[in-house]
C-alpha positions in Angstrom: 3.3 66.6 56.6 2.5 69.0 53.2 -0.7 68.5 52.3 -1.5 67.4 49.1 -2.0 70.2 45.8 -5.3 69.8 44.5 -8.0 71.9 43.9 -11.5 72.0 46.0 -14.5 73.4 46.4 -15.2 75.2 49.5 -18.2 72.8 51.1 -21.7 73.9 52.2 -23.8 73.2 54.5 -27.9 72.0 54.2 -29.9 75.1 54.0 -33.0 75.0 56.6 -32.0 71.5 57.7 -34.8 70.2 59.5 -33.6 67.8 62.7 -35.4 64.4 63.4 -34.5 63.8 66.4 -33.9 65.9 69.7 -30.9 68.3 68.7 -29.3 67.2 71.7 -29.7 63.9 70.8 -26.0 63.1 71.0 -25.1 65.6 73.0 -21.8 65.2 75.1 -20.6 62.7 72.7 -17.4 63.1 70.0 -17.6 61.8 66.5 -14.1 61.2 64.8 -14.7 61.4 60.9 -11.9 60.4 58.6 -12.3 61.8 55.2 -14.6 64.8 57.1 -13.5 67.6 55.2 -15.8 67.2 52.1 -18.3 65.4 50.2 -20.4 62.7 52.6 -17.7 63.0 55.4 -18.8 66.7 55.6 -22.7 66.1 55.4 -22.1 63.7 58.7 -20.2 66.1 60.1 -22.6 68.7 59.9 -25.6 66.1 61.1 -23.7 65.5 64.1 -23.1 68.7 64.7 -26.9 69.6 64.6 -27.6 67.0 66.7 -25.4 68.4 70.2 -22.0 66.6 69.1 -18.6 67.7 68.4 -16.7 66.3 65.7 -13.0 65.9 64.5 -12.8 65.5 61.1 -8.9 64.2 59.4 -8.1 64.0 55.8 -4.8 64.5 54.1 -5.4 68.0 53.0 -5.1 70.4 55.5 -6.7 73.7 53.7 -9.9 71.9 52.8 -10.1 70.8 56.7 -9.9 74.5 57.3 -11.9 75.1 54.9 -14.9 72.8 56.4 -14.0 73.8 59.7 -14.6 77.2 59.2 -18.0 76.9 57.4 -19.5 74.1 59.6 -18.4 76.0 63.0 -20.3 78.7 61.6 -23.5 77.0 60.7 -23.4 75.3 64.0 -22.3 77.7 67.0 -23.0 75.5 69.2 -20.5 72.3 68.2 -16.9 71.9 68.1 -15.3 70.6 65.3 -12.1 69.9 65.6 -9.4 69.3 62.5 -6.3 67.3 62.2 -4.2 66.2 59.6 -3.8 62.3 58.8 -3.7 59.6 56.1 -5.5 56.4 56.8 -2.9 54.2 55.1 -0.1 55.1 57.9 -0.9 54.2 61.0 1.3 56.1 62.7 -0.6 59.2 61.7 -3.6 57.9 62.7 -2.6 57.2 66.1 -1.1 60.2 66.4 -4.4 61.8 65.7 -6.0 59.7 67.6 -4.4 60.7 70.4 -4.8 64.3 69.5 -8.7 64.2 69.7 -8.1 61.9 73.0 -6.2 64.6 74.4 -8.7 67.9 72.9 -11.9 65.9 73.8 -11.1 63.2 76.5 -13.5 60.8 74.8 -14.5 59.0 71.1 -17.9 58.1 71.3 -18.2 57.3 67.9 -16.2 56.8 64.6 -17.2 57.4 61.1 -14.6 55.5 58.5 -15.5 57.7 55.4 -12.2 57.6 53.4 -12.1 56.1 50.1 -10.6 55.9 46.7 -12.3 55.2 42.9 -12.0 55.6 39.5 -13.7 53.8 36.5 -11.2 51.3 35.1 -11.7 47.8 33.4 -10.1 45.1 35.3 -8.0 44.2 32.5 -6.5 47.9 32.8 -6.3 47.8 36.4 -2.5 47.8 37.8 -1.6 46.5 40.7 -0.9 49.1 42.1 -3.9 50.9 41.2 -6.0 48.0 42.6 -3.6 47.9 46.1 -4.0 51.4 46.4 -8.2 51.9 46.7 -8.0 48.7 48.8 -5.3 50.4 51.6 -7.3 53.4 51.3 -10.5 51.5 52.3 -10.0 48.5 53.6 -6.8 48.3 55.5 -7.3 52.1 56.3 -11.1 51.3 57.8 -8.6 48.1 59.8 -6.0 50.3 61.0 -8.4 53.6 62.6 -11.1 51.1 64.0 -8.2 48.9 65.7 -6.8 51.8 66.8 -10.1 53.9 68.4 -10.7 50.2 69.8 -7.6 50.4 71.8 -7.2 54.0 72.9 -10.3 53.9 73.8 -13.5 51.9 72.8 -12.1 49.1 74.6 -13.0 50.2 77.9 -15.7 52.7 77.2 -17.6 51.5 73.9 -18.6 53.0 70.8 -20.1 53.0 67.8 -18.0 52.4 64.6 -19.9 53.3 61.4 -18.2 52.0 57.6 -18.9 53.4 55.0 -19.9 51.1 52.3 -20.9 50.7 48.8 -23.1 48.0 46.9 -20.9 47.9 44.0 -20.1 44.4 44.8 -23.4 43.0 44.7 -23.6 42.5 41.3 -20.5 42.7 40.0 -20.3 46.1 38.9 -18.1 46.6 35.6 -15.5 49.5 36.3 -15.4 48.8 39.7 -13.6 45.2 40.6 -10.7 47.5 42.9 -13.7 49.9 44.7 -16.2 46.4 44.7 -13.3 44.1 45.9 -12.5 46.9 48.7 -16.3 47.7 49.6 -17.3 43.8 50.0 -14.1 43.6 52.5 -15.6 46.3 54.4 -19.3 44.6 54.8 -17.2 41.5 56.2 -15.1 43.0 58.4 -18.3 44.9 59.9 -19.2 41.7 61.3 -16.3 40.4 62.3 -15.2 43.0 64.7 -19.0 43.0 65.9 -18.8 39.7 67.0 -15.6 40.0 68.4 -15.9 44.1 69.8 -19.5 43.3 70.8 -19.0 42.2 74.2 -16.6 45.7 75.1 -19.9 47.0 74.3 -19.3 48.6 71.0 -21.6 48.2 68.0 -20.3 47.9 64.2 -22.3 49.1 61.4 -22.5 49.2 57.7 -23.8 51.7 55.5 -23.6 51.7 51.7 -25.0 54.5 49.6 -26.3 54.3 46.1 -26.5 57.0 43.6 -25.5 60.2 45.9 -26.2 63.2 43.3 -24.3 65.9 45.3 -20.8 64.6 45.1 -17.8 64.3 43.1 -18.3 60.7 43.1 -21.3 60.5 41.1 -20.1 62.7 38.7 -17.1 60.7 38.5 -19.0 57.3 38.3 -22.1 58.2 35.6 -22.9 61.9 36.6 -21.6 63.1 34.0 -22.8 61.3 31.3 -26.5 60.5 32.2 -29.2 62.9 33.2 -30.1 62.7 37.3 -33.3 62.4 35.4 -32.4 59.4 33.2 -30.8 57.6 36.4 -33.6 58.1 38.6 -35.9 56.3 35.9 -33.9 52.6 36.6 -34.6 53.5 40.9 -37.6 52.2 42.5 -38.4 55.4 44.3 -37.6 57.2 41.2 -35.0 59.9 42.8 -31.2 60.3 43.0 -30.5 60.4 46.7 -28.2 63.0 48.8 -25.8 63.2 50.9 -28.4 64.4 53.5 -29.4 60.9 52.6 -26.5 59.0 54.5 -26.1 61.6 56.7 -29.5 60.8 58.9 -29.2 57.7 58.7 -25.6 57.9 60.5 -27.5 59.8 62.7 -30.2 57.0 63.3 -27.6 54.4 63.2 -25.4 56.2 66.2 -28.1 57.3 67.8 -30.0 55.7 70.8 -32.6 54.9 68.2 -30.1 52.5 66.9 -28.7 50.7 69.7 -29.9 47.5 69.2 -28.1 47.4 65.7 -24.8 45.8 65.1 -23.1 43.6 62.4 -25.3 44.4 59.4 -25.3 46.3 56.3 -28.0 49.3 55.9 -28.5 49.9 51.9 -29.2 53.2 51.5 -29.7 53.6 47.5 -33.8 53.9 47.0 -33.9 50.6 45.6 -31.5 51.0 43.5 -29.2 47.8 43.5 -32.2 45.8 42.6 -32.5 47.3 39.3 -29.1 48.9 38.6 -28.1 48.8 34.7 -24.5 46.5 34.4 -25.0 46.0 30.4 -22.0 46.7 28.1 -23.9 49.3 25.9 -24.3 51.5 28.9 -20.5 50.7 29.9 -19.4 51.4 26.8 -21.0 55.3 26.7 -19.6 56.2 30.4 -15.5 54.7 28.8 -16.3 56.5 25.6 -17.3 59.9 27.6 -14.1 59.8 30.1 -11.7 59.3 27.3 -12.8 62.4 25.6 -12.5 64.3 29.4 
C-alpha cells in the first residue's frame, strides 16, 4: 500500500526525560501503538520505551514511521521499536499487522488505540461523510484493532488496552459534534469490553487529554488563534499540558501501579473541562481565523 503524500515533521524526543518508575518497569512486555509515528502516539512510544518495553507503532504513512523509528531507536538503545504499515479503518490490514508484531515479538502485552481524525466544522456544515469518516477512524477503528489483539491474543494471555479519548463531548463542544460524537463512543465502549474482556484478564482504560500544547492538534483546534498564555488563564492549574502529559500517565495506567483499574475514564486536562469556554464570541474568532488560513 503507497503511503499517503503529506508533509511532516521529523518527531523528537523529551530531552532529559526523567523516569517515574523503575526503567524496567515494563520490561519484557510489547506495546502495539496505532497512530505511533507522531504527535501523542510518538510521546507513548518513547515512555514505553524508557521504561524496558518494545513497541510497534502502525500508521498509514510509511516514511514518517521511519522517520520515528529511526529517532526513538536512537534515543533509546535499549528498546525495539518495530514499524508497520496499516489503516485502522480496514481490518484486513490490521490483522495483517497484527500478526506481523505476533510473529516479530511472540507477544502484545499492551495496546494503545491513538488514531484519530478532526477538524473544526459547524454541524450544519458537517457532510456525511465528513462525520462517517472521524467516526471509522476512531470509533470503529479503536472496535476493529482491540477485537482483533483480543483474539490473536489477549484472549488467552491478557492485556491492557488503553483509548485514547477526548472530553469534547462533555459539554457539547461547538466545532466538534463528529470528534465529540466519536470520543463519547469510545468512553462507552471502554466499559463495555471491560465488563465483558475482564474475566480473560484484560483491563480497558480511558484516557482523554485536554489542551495538549505540543501538537498539531491544538494548533488546529485554538492554538493558533489564542496565546498558550491566554488558554492557560480559563485552566485550574493555570498551564497548557504536554504530551509528556498523557504519556506517563499511559505509563501509570499499564503499569503494575495501575492494575487494579479498568472500565473508567482518566481526564487528563488540568481542570480544564470544568471551566472550558463554549460561548459563540470565542467560536466566532477561531471560524473567522481558519477561513483567512
Amino acid at each position: 500500500m503507497a503511503s499517503p503524500k503529506e508533509n511532516f515533521t521529523p518527531e523528537n524526543c523529551v530531552e532529559n526525560y526523567k523516569s517515574i518508575f523503575s526503567k524496567t518497569a515494563l520490561s519484557g512486555k510489547v506495546a502495539f501503538i496505532t497512530g505511533g509515528g507522531s504527535g501523542i502516539g510518538f510521546t507513548i512510544s518513547e515512555v514505553l520505551m524508557r521504561h524496558g518495553c518494545n513497541v510497534a507503532i502502525a500508521s498509514r504513512n510509511f516514511a514518517k514511521l521511519q522517520s520515528a523509528q529511526s529517532a526513538l531507536q536512537k534515543a533509546v538503545p535499549g528498546a525495539e521499536c518495530f514499524i508497520a504499515q496499516m489503516d485502522v479503518r480496514k481490518p484486513a490490514e490490521v490483522k495483517a499487522c497484527v500478526d506481523q508484531i505476533l510473529s516479530k515479538f511472540n507477544r502484545i502485552d499492551i495496546l494503545v488505540n491513538n488514531s484519530a481524525g478532526n477538524f473544526l466544522c459547524l454541524a450544519e456544515g458537517l457532510s456525511s461523510n465528513a462525520y462517517r469518516n472521524v467516526i471509522d477512524i476512531d470509533t470503529v477503528g479503536t472496535f476493529t484493532t482491540s477485537k482483533t489483539v483480543y483474539e490473536a491474543f489477549f484472549k488467552k494471555n491478557g492485556g491492557v488496552i488503553i483509548n485514547i479519548g477526548a472530553t469534547l463531548h462533555v459539554n457539547g463542544q461547538v466545532l466538534q459534534c463528529h470528534a465529540g460524537s466519536a470520543k463519547a463512543a469510545i468512553e462507552a465502549m471502554t466499559k463495555h469490553l471491560a465488563v465483558e474482556w475482564g474475566p480473560d484478564n484484560v483491563r480497558i482504560v480511558c484516557i482523554s487529554p485536554g489542551p495538549i500544547a505540543d501538537t498539531v492538534g491544538y494548533s488546529k483546534l485554538g492554538g493558533s488563534v489564542f496565546t498558550e498564555e491566554q488558554i492557560a488563564q480559563s485552566i485550574p492549574i493555570q498551564r497548557v499540558g504536554r504530551r509528556i502529559d498523557i504519556a506517563n500517565t499511559v505509563l501509570f495506567a499499564v503499569s503494575d501501579a495501575g492494575s487494579y483499574i479498568t472500565g473508567t475514564n482518566l481526564v487528563v486536562d488540568g481542570g480544564a473541562v470544568l471551566t472550558a469556554s463554549n460561548g459563540m464570541h470565542g467560536i466566532a474568532q477561531l471560524l473567522n481565523a481558519h477561513s483567512k488560513l
